[in-house]
C-alpha positions in Angstrom: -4.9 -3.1 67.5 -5.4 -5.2 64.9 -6.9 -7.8 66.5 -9.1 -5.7 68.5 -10.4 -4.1 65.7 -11.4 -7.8 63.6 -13.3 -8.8 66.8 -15.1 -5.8 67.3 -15.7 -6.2 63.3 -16.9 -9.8 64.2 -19.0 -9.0 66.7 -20.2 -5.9 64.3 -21.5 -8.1 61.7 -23.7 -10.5 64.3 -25.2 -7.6 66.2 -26.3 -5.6 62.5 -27.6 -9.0 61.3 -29.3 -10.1 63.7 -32.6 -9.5 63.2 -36.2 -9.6 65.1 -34.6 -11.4 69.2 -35.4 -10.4 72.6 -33.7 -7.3 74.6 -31.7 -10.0 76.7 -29.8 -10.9 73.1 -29.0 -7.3 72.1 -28.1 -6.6 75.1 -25.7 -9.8 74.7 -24.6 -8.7 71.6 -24.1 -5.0 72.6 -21.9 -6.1 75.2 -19.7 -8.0 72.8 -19.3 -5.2 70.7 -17.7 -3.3 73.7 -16.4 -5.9 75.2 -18.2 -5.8 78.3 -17.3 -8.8 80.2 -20.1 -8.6 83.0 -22.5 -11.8 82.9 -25.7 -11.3 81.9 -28.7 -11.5 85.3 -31.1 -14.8 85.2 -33.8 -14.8 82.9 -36.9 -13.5 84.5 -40.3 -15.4 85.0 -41.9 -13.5 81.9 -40.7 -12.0 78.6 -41.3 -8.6 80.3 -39.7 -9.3 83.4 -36.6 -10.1 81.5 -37.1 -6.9 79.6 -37.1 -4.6 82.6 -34.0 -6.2 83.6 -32.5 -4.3 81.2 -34.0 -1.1 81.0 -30.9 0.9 82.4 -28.8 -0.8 79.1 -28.3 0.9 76.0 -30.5 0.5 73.1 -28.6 0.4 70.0 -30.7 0.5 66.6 -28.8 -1.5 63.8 -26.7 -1.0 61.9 -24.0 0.5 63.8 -20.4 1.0 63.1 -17.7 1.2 65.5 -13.4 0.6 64.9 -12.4 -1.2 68.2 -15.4 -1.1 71.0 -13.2 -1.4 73.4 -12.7 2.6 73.9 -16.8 3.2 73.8 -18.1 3.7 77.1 -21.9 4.2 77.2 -23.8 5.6 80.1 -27.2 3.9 82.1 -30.9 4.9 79.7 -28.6 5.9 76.8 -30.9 5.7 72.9 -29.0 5.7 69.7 -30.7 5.4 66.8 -29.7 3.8 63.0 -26.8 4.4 61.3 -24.2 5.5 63.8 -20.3 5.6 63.2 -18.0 5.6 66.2 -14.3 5.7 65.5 -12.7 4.9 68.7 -9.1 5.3 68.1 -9.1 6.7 71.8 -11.9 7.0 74.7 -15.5 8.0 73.6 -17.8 8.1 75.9 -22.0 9.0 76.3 -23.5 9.6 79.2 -26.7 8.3 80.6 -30.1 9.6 79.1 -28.3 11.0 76.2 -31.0 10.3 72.6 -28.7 10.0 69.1 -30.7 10.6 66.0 -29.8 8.9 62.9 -26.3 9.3 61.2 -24.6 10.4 63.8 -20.3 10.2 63.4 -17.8 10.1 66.1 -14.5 10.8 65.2 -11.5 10.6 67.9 -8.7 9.2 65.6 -7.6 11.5 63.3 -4.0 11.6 60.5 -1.4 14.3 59.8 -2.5 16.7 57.8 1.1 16.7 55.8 0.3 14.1 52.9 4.3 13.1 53.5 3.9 12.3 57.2 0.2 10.5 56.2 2.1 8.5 54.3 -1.2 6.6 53.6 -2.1 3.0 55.7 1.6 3.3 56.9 1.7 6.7 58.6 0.2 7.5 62.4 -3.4 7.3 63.6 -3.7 10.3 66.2 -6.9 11.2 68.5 -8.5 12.8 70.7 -11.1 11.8 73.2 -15.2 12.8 73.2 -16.6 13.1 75.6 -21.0 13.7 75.3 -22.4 14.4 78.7 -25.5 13.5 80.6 -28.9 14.3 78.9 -27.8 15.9 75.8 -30.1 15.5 72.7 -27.8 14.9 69.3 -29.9 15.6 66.0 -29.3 14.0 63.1 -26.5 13.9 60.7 -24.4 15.3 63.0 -20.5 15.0 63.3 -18.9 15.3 65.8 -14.3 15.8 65.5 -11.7 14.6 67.8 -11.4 16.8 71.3 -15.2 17.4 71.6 -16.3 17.8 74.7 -20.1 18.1 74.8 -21.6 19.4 78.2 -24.5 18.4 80.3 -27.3 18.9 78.8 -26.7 20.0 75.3 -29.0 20.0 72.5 -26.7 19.5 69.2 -29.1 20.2 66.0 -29.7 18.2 62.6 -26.6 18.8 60.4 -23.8 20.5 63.1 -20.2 19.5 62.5 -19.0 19.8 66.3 -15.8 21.1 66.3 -16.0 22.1 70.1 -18.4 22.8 72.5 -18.3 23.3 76.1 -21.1 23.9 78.2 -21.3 22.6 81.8 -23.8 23.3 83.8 -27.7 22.9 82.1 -28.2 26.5 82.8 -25.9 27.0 80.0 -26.9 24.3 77.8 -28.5 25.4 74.6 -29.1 24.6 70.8 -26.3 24.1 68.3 -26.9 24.3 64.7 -24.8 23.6 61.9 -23.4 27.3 61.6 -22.3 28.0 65.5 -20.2 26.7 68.2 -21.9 26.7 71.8 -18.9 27.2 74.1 
């Protein structure tokens, strides 16, 4: 885990400083962070041509912040915007069309809550997955704890702390604010 977690730190540092480059190098980039092993496609004939290659990728605003990237799993169209935390002590995944608003923290490791068994850098890291589903809208500043499972179509607003939520169908999707669960 160690290891894991200084690549995906490596990788971390040349995606948030990279700067003004085309799609095809975010992308690039992107895929290091997660460790996303398929090859990139042939460039195509024009700068937009090579774009549109791409359009089903993430787009990932910098900075981002993320423990491992190898337990991120991001869906086709997906938009997250500055400032996100992920930490992926187990699975976390986003599905397609999903938009993240600025700030946005994933949490899926967690630590006793018995300062003894803590037992600070030398006691366990626990977790839970999260789990965001297809189309949901996440406002900003919102944080979302270890078990969450956020269903199809959900709108979470500005400011929620998402303990749990479970909604599966888009005919019972609706609007979280900071003050309620939607479940």
């Amino acid at each position: 885990m160690i290891a894991e977690r200084a690549r995906c730190r490596r990788a971390l540092r040349r995606f948030n400083s990279v700067g003004d480059v085309p799609r095809r190098e975010l992308v690039r980039l992107w895929r290091d962070i997660v460790n996303d092993q398929r090859p990139l496609p042939p460039p195509g004939a024009t700068a937009e041509e090579d774009e549109a290659q791409f359009a089903d990728d993430p787009e990932v605003c910098s900075p981002i912040f993320i423990d491992f990237g190898t337990n991120v799993k991001v869906g086709k169209g997906v938009f997250i915007n500055v400032n996100c935390v992920i930490i992926d002590t187990c699975l976390v995944t986003i599905g397609a069309r999903t938009l993240i608003a600025p700030n946005l923290s994933i949490y899926s490791g967690t630590h006793p809550t018995n300062p003894e068994l803590r037992d600070g850098m030398k006691g366990p890291e626990m977790g839970k997955e999260v789990h965001i589903g297809e189309d949901v809208w996440v406002g900003g500043d919102v944080k979302i704890l270890p078990g969450v499972r956020v269903g199809k179509g959900a709108t979470l607003g500005a400011g929620a702390v998402v303990t749990k939520v479970q909604c599966k169908k888009p005919s019972e999707a609706g609007e979280l604010h900071a003050d309620q669960e939607l479940g």
